[in-house]
C-alpha positions as CSV (number, residue, x, y, z in Angstrom):
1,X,0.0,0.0,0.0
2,X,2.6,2.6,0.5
3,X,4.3,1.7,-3.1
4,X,1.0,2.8,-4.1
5,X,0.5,6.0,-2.3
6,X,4.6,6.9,-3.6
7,X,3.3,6.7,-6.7
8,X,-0.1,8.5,-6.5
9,X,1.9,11.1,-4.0
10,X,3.9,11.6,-7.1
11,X,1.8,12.1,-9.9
12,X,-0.3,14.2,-7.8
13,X,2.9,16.7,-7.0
14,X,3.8,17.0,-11.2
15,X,0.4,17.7,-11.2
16,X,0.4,20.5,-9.3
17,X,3.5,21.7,-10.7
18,X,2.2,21.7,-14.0
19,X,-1.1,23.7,-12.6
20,X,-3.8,20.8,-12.9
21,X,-4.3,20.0,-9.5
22,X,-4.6,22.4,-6.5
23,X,-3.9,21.5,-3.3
24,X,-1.2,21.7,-1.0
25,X,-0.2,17.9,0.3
26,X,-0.1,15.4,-2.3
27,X,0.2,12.5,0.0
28,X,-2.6,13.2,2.3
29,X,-4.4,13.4,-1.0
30,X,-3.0,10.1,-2.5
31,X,-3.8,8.5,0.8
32,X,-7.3,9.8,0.5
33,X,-7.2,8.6,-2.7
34,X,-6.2,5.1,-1.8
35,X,-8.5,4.8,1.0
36,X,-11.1,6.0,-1.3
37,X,-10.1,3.3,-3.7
38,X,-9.9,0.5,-1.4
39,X,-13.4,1.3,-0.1
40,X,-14.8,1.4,-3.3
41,X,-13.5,-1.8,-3.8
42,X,-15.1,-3.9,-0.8
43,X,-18.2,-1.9,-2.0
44,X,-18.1,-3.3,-5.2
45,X,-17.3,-6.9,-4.4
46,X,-19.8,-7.0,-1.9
47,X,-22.9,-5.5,-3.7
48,X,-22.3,-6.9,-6.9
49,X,-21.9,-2.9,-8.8
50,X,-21.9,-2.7,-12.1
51,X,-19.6,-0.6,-14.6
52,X,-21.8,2.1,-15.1
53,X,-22.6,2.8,-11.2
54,X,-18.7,2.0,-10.5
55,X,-17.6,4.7,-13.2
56,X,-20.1,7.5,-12.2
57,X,-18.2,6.7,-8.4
58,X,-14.9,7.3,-9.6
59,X,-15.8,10.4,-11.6
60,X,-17.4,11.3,-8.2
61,X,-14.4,10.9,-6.2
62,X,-11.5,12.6,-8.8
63,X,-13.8,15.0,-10.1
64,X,-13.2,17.6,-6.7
65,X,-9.6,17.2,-7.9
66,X,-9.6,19.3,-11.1
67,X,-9.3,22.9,-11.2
């Protein structure tokens, strides 16, 4: 898990350098992110969501990211 939040921490902190993201710590973020992510998953395997339902969840969740 922490490989993962390196690498989210990461391309969260170009991000900001390059002006697409704004906020000010990228790895509270890409933990957010991760825990986010890991909910999402038990959700999914544990009511059955479909594609369509798990995308519009996703958008939900990064969406707050973009300027």
């Amino acid at each position: 898990m922490k490989d993962k939040i390196k690498i989210l921490s990461n391309i969260l902190h170009d991000g900001i350098q390059c002006g697409v993201f704004k906020f000010d710590n990228p790895q509270l973020v890409a933990l957010a992110i991760e825990t986010a992510l890991n909910g999402l998953d038990a959700y999914n395997l544990t009511n059955g969501l479909d594609d369509k339902h798990r995308d519009k969840l996703i958008n939900i969740l990064f969406y707050g990211l973009m300027q």
